[in-house]
C-alpha positions as CSV (number, residue, x, y, z in Angstrom):
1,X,0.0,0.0,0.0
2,X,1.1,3.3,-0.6
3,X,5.0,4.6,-0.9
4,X,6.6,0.8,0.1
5,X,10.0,2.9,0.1
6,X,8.9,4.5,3.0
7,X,10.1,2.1,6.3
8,X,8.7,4.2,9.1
9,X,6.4,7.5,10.1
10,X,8.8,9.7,10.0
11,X,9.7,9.4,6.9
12,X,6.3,9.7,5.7
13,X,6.4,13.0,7.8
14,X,9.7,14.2,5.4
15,X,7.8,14.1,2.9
16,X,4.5,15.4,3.6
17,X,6.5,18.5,4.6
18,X,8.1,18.5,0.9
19,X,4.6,18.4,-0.8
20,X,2.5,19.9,1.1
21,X,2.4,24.4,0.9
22,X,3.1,26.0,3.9
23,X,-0.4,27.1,5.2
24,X,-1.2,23.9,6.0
25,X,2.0,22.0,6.3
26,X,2.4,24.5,9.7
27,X,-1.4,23.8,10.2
28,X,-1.2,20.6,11.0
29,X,2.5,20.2,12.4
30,X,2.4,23.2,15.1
31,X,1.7,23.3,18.3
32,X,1.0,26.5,20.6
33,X,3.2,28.6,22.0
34,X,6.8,27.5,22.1
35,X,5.7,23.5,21.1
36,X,7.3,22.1,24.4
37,X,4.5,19.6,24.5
38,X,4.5,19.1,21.4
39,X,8.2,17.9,21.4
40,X,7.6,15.9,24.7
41,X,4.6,14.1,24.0
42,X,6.5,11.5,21.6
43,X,9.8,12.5,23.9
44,X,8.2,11.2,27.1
45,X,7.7,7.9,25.0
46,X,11.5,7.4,24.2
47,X,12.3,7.4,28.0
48,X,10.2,4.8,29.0
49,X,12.3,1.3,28.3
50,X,11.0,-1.9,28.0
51,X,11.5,-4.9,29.6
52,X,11.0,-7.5,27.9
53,X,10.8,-11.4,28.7
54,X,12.5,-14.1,26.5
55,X,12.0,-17.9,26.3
56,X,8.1,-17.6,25.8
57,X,6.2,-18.9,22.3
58,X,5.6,-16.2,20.1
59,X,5.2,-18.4,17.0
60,X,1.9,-16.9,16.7
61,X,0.5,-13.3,17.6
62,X,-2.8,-11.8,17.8
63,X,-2.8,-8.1,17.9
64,X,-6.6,-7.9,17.7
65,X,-8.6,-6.0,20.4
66,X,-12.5,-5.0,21.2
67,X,-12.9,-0.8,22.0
68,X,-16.2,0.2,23.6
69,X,-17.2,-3.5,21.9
70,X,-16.2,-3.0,18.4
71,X,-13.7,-5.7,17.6
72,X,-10.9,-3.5,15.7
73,X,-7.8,-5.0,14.2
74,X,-5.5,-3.5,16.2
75,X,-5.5,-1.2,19.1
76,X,-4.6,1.9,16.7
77,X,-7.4,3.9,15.7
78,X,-7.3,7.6,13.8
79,X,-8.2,10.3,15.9
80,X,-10.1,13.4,14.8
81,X,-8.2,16.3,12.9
82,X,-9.4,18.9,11.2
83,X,-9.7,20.2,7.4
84,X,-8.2,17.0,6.1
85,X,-8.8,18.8,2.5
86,X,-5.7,20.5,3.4
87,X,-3.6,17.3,3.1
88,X,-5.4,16.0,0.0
89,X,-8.2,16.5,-2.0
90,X,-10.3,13.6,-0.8
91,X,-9.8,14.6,2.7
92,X,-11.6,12.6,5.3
93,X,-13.4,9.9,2.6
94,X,-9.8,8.9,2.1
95,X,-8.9,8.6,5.6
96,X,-12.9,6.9,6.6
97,X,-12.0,4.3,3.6
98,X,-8.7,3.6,4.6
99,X,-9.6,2.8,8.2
100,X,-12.2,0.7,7.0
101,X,-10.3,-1.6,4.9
102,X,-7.6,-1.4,8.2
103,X,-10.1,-2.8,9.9
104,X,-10.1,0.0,12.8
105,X,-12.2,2.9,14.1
106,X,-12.2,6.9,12.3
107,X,-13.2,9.3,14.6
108,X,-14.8,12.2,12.4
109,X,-14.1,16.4,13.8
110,X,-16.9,18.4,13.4
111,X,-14.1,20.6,11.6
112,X,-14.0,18.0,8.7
113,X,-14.5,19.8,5.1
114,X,-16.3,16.5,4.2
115,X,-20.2,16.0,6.0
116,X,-20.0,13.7,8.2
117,X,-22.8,12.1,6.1
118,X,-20.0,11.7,3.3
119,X,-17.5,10.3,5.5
120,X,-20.1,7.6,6.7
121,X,-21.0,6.7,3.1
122,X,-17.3,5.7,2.5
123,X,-16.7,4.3,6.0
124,X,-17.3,0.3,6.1
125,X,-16.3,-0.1,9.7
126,X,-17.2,1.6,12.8
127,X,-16.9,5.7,13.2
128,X,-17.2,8.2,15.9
129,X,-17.6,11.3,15.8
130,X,-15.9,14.4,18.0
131,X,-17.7,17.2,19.3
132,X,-17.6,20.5,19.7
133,X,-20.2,22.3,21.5
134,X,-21.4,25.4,19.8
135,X,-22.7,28.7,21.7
136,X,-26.0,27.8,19.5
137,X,-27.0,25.0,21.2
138,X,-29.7,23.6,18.6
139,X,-26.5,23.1,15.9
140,X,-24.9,21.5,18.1
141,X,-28.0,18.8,18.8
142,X,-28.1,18.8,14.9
143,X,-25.0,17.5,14.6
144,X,-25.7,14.7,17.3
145,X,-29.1,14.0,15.6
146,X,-27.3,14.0,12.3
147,X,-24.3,11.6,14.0
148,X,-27.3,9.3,14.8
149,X,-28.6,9.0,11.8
150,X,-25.6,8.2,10.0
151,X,-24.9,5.5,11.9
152,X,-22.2,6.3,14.2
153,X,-21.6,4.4,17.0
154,X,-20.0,6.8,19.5
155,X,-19.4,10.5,20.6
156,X,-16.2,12.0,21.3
157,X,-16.8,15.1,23.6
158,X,-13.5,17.8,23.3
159,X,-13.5,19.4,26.5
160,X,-9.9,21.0,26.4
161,X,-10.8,23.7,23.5
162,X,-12.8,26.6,25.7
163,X,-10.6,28.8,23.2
164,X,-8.0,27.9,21.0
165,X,-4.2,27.3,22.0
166,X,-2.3,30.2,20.2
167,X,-0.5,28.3,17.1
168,X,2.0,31.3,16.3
169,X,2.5,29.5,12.8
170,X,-0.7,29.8,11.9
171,X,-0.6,33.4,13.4
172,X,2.2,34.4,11.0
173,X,0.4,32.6,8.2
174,X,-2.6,34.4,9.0
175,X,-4.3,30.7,8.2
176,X,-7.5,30.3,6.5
177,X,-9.3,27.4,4.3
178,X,-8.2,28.4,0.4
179,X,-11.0,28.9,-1.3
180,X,-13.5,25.5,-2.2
181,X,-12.6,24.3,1.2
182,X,-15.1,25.0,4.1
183,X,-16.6,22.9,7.7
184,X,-19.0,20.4,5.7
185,X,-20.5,19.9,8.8
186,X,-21.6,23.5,9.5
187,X,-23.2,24.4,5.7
188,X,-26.8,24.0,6.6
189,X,-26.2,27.0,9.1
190,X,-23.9,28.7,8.0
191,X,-21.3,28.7,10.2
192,X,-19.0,26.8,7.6
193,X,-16.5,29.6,7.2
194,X,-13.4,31.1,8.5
195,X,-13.9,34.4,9.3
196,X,-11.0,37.0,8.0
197,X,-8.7,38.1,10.8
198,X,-5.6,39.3,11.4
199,X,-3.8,36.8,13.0
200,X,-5.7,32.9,12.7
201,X,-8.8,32.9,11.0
202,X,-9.5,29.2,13.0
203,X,-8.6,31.2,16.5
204,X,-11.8,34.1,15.4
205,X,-14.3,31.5,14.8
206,X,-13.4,29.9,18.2
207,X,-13.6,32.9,19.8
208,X,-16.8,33.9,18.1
209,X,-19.0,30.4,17.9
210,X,-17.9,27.9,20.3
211,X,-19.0,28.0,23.4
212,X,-16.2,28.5,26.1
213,X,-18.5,28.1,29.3
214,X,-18.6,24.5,28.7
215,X,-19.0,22.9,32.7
216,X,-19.5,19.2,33.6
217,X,-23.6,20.1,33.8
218,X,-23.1,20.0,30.3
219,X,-21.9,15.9,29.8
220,X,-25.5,15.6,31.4
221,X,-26.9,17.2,28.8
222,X,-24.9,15.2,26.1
223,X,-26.2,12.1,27.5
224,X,-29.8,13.3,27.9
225,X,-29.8,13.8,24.5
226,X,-28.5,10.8,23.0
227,X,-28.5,7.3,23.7
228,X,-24.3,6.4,22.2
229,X,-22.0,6.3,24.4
230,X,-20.4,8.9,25.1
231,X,-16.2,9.6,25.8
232,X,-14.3,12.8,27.2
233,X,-11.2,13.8,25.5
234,X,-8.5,16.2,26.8
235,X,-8.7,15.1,30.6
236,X,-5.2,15.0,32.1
237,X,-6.0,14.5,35.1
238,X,-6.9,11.8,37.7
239,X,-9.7,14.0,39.4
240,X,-11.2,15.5,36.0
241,X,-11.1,11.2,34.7
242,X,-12.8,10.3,38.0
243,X,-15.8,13.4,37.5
244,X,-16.0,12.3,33.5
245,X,-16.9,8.6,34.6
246,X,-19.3,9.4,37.3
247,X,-21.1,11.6,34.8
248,X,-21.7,8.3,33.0
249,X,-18.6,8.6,30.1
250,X,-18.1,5.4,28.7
251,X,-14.3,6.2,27.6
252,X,-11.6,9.0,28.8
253,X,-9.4,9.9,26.3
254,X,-5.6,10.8,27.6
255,X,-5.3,13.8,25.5
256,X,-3.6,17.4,25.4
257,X,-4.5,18.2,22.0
258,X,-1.1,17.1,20.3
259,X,0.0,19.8,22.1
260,X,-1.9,22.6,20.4
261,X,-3.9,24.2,23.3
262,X,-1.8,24.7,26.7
263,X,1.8,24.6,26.0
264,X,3.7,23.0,28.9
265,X,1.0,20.5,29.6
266,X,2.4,17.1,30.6
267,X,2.7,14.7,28.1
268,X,0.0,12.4,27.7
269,X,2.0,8.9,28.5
270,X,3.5,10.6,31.8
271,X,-0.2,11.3,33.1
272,X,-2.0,8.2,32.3
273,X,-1.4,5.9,34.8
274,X,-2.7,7.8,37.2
275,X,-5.8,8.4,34.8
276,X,-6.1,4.4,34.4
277,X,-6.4,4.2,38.7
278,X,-8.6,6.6,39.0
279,X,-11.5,5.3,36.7
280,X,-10.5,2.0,38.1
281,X,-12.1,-0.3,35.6
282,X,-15.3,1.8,35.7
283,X,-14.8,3.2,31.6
284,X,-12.0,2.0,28.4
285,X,-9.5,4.5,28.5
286,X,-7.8,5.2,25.8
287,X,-4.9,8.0,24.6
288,X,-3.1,10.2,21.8
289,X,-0.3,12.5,21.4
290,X,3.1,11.3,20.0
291,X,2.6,7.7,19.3
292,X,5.4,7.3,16.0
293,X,6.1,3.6,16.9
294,X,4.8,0.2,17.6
295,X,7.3,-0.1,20.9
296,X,4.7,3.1,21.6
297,X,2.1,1.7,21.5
298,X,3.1,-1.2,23.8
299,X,4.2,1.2,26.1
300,X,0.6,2.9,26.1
301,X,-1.0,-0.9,26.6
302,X,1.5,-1.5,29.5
303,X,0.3,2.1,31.2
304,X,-3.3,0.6,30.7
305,X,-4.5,2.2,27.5
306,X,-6.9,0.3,25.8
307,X,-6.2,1.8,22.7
308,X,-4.4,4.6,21.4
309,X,-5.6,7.3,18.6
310,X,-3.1,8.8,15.6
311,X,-3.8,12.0,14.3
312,X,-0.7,13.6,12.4
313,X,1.0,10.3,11.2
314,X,-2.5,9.5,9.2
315,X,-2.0,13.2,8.0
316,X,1.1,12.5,7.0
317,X,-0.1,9.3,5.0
318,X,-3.1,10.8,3.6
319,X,-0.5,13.9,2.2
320,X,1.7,11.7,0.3
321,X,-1.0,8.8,-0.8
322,X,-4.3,9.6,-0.3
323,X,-6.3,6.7,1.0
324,X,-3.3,4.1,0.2
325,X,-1.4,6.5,2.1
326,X,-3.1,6.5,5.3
327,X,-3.8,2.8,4.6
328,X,0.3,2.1,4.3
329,X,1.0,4.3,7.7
330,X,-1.6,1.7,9.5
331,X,0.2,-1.0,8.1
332,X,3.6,0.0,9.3
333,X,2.4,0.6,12.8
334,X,0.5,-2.6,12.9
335,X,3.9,-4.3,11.4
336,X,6.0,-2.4,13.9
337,X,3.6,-3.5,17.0
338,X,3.6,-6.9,16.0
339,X,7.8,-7.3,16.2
340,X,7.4,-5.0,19.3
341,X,5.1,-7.7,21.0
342,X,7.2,-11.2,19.7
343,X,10.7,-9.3,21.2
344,X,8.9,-8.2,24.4
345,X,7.5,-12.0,24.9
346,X,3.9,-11.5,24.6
347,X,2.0,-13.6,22.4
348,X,-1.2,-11.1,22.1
349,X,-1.6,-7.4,23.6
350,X,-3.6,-9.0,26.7
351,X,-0.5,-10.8,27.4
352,X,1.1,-7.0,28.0
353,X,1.3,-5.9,31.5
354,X,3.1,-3.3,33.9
355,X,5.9,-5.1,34.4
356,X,7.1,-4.4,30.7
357,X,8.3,-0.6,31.4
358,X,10.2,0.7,33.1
């Protein structure tokens, strides 16, 4: 699939930055402020080491996994991530077919330029869909309505976005969707644009139409209006994991938004041990930010992750190859997590416990 000369992420990464313009190659590689956790959130990964145990039959490995009960090929799903039109020109039906045939889980943004309609026509596995909470509370039940109906199994509630992190790049490149790109998702009311602004036309539309007094009242409301389960992503911490679950979440995601809102936040890996104790069994916990490597992913399985969420490496993919692309990125990381689990000594990923890191 895809660029078979490419061996691992980063390289897909090198060359996304060749071919795609500058507007959005900083779009989606920045972070906020000065990018420390940005840097650390994969950093934090390359100081844990594993331990691994030898002398065990690994003659046959099962990398297979269940999240929130959809059986998924692997424990590597794609995360939500804006204006994937940016990257390519079929966008998020590229990325929704290539998790299909992957066999894993797309979670849609409501800041996709396709509908989320579109998306679900090309999916043929399970989606989910991420949420942001509009100051116009009807969209924002439209969109869940509209989730329903298109047959998505899950919602993915951002709760670390009250405003936006301040991405300088995108403040020098005074960013904005080139024309024939918009929000799909927001066309029937017509909120689909990027308003002009002096600095980032994504930070003004924050600012001006999502709603930043967001409170835990609010996950209430979510699940009295719809039935799917529900998960919280952007908790760091244990307390904020232990509210989400009594509030009835059925997943916490481990997030700090790749480092794009509140520079200096911990990295994700560091923080989710303490996130798996407190929800203590109670909800699937999963978690994103920096995972490049299969040995990462292990290490997030060993921490108690059930599953862990790419975001820029399917960028990446979907840059260089389109569908194939993000289709050949999957394929690495399930190749690389495979050797990673025969040379740690664990026949499957429920054979992977604490006692692998260190």
């Amino acid at each position: 699939m895809g660029d078979t000369s490419f061996v691992n992420l980063f390289e897909y990464e090198a060359a996304a930055e060749r071919l795609l313009p500058r507007l959005a190659w900083d779009y989606f590689a920045s972070g906020s402020s000065d990018e420390v956790t940005l840097r650390e959130n994969h950093a934090a990964y390359d100081r844990i080491s594993l331990r691994y145990h030898v002398l065990r039959d690994v003659s046959t490995r099962d990398v297979t996994t269940r999240v929130l009960g959809h059986p998924v090929s692997m424990p590597i799903l794609v995360g939500p991530t804006a204006f994937q039109g940016l990257a390519h020109p079929d966008g998020e039906v590229a990325t929704a077919r290539a998790c299909g045939a992957a066999g894993t889980i797309m979670v849609a943004s409501t800041l996709s330029n396709a509908s989320l309609e579109e998306i679900a026509e090309a999916a043929s596995g399970p989606r989910w869909f991420q949420l942001y909470v509009y100051r116009d509370r009807s969209a924002t039940e439209d969109l869940i309505r509209r989730a329903e109906a298109a047959g998505y199994s899950a919602l993915v509630l951002t709760v670390d976005a009250p405003v936006l992190g301040r991405r300088e790049r995108d403040v020098h490149n005074r960013f904005r969707l080139p024309d024939g790109l918009r929000a799909g998702n927001l066309a029937p009311t017509g909120m689909d644009e990027l308003p002009a602004a002096a600095d980032s036309g994504l930070a003004a539309y924050f600012a001006s139409l999502i709603d930043p007094s967001l409170t835990w009242r609010d996950v209430d409301w979510l699940r009295s209006v719809s039935s799917l389960p529900l998960l919280v992503k952007g908790i760091v911490r244990a307390d904020d994991a232990a509210r989400a679950v009594e509030r009835g979440a059925a997943g916490i995601i481990v997030s700090n938004h790749g480092g794009r809102q509140l520079d200096t936040a911990p990295p994700t890996i560091d923080v989710l041990p303490a996130v798996v104790d407190a929800v203590a069994g109670r909800a699937e916990v999963l978690i994103d930010g920096g995972i490049r490597r299969g040995t990462d992913v292990v290490k997030a399985l060993a921490r108690g992750a059930r599953a862990v969420l790419i975001g820029r490496p399917a960028i990446w993919g979907l840059a260089v190859g389109g569908e194939a692309g993000v289709r050949s990125v999957l394929d690495l990381l399930r190749e690389e997590l495979d050797r990673a689990l025969a040379l740690c000594g664990c026949p499957s990923i429920w054979d992977v416990g604490p006692d692998l890191v260190h």
